[in-house]
N, C-alpha and C positions, 0 to 999 in steps of 0.2 A: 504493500500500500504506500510507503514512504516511497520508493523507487517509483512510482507512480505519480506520487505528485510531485516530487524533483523533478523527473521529466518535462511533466505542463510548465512548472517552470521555469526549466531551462527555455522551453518552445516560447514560454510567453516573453520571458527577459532578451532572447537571443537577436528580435526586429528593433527590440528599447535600445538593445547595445549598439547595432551596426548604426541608425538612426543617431543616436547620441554621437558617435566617433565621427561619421562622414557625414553628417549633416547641421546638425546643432551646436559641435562644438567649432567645426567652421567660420560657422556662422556670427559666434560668439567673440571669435578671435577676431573677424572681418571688422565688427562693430567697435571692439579696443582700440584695434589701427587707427580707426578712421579720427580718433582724437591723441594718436600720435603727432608729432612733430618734424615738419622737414626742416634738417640743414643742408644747404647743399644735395651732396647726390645721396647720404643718408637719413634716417631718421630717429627717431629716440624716444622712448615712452613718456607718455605723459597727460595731460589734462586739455587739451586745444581744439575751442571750437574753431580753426582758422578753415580747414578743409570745407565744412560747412557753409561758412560765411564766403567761400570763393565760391560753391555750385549754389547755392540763390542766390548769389550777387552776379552771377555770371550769364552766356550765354548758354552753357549747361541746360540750366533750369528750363530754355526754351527746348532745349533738345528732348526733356525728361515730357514734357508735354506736347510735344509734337508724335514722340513714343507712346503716349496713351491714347492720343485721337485716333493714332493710325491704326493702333492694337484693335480701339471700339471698332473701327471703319472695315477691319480684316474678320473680328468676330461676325459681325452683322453679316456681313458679304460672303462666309463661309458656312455659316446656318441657313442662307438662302440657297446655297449649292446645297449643301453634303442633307437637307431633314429630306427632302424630295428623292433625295438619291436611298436614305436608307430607307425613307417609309416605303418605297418601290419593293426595294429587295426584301424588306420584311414581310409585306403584307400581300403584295401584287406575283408573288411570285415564285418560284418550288425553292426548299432549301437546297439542292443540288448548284443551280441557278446560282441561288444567292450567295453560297459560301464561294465557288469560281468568282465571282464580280468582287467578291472583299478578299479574295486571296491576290488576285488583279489588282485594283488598288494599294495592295502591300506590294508589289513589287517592284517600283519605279524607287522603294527604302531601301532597295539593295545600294540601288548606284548612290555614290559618292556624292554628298548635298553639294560642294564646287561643282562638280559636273553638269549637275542638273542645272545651277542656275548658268553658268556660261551656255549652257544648250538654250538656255533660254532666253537670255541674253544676242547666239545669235539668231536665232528666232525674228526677235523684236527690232535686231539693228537695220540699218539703211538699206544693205544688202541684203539680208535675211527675205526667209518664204513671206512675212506677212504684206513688207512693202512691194516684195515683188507680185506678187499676188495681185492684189491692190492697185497697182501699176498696169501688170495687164490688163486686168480688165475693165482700166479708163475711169476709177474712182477718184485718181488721184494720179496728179500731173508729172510728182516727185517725190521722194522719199519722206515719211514723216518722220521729223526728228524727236518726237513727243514720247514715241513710244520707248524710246529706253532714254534710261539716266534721267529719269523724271519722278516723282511722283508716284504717276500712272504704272510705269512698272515697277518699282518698289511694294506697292501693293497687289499689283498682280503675282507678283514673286512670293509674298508674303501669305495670300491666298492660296496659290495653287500649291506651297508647301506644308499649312499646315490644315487645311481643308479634308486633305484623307484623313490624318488623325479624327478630326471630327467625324465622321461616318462611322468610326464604329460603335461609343457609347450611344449615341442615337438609335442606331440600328440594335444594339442590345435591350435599351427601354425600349424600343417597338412593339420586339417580337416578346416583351414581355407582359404585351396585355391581353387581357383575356377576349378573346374572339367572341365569346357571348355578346359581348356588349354590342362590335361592331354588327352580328349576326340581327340581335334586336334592333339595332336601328332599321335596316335594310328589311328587314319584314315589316313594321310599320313605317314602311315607306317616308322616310326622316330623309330631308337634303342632305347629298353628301357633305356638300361647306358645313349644315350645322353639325353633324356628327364629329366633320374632324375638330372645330372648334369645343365642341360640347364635352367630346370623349376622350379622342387621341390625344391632341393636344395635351389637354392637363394630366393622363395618364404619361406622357412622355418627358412630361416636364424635367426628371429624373437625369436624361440623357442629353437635355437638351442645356442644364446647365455644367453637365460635367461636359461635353465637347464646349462651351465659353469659353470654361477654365484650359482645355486643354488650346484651345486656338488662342486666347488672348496672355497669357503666361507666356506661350512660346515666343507670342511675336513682337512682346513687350523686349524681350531679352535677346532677342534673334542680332547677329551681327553677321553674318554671309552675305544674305541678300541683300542689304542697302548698298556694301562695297561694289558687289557685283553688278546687279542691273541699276543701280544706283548713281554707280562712279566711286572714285577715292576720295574727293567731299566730300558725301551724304554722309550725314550725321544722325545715328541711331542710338539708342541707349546700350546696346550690346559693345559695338564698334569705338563710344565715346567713353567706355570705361575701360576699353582696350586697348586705344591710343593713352586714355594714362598713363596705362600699367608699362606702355615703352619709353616713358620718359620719368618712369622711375617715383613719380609721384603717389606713394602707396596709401599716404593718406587720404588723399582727394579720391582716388579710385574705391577705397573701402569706405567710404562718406558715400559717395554714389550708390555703392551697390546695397547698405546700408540701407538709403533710402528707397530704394527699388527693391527691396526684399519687404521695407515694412510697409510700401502702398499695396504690392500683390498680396499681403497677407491682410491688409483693410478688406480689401476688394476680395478678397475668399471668403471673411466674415460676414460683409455683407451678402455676397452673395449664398450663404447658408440661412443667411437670416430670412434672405427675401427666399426663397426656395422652399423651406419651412410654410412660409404664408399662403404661396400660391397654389403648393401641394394641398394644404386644407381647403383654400378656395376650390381649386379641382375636386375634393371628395362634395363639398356643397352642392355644385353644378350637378354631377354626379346624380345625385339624389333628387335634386330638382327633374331632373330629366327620366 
């Protein structure tokens, strides 16, 4: 019986330990630096909000918020691709079918994240299929220069890599409501819009904030793509804490990520909070219906 419950405990303490070593006390350390001290090209323990007071008094802080609009802007734009894609293969379609279409979408994660975005990169350049494309078929007189090193593709780039991620908790909340319900609707002859709004919807709600977290985390912290289709300018929160870290500035860099560790963790709590609500309002509906 003792050798039994040392066991559990071992199982229970063993995810507290790795967690605790590779992730917490990182973290922990990250957050000491950041009120370290630079001299010159080293630094020295101590007490100093100066790292702080250079990323809000700088243009940093515009970088740190230009990182969150784009993050919402990739979230949104990513749940409108991938809820249609998994409620397809969940609901519309045989599991044979669907497990092939989600083994497919995992495998573009083999290749090399550089690769992909230079592939995509040249895609989008002057010479690339999409302006030549374009070109022939007399849309346009000349190459568009808009589509890379813009914006427009930073976000495309940002979408189209973490957009699969998102299909699969989606597609796991799908397939995990019970069929009665959609069944009843469609015998009393119920519009499909209200059914999805009335039933799937708040039934999926589950999935539909864990792919947020999973697209908006990623793309908050992402530095590949902005260099890449971007340019060696564009300035992202991943990229702008990694040009620190090469000019040796460890305080400012761990002040940063600092910061960007304790907005994603706001933004988890809220998002638990408001998740919690909507999930109750969905069982309301529910029963109303």
């Amino acid at each position: 019986m003792s050798h039994g419950r040392s066991a559990r405990w071992l199982l229970f303490a063993a995810p507290i330990v790795f967690v605790s070593v590779f992730l917490l006390i990182p973290l922990a350390l990250t957050f000491a630096i950041s009120f370290w001290e630079r001299t010159g090209f080293t630094i020295k323990p101590g007490l100093s909000l100066d790292a702080y007071k250079v990323f809000f008094s700088g243009v940093r802080l515009i970088v740190m918020q230009k990182s969150l609009g784009f993050a919402a802007v990739v979230t949104v734009l990513g749940l409108l691709t991938a809820y249609p894609i998994a409620y397809f293969l969940a609901l519309r379609v045989s599991p044979r079918i669907s497990q092939t279409c989600l083994f497919l979408f995992a495998v573009p994660f083999v290749i090399n994240p550089i690769i992909r975005n230079f592939s995509l990169a040249y895609i989008l350049g002057r010479t690339g299929p999409v302006n030549s494309f374009l070109t022939e078929i007399g849309l346009i007189e000349r190459p568009l220069d808009w589509l890379l090193f813009s914006d427009f593709s930073v976000i495309l780039g940002l979408t189209l890599s973490y957009m699969p991620f998102m299909i699969y908790p989606l597609w796991l909340s799908l397939t995990g409501i019970n069929r009665r319900y959609l069944e009843a609707s469609w015998i009393l002859g119920i519009p499909p819009a209200k059914t999805f709004l009335r039933v799937t919807l708040p039934l999926s709600l589950p999935g539909v904030f864990a792919a947020s977290i999973f697209g908006f985390v990623g793309t908050f912290g992402e530095s590949t793509v902005p260099i890449i289709v971007g340019g060696l300018g564009y300035q992202m929160m991943g990229n702008t804490i990694t040009s620190t870290l090469d000019v040796l500035n460890y305080p400012l860099a761990a002040a940063m990520s600092s910061v960007v560790a304790a907005t994603m963790l706001l933004f988890l709590v809220l998002w638990y909070r408001m998740f919690d609500i909507q999930l109750f309002l969905g069982k309301i509906t529910l029963r109303k219906f």
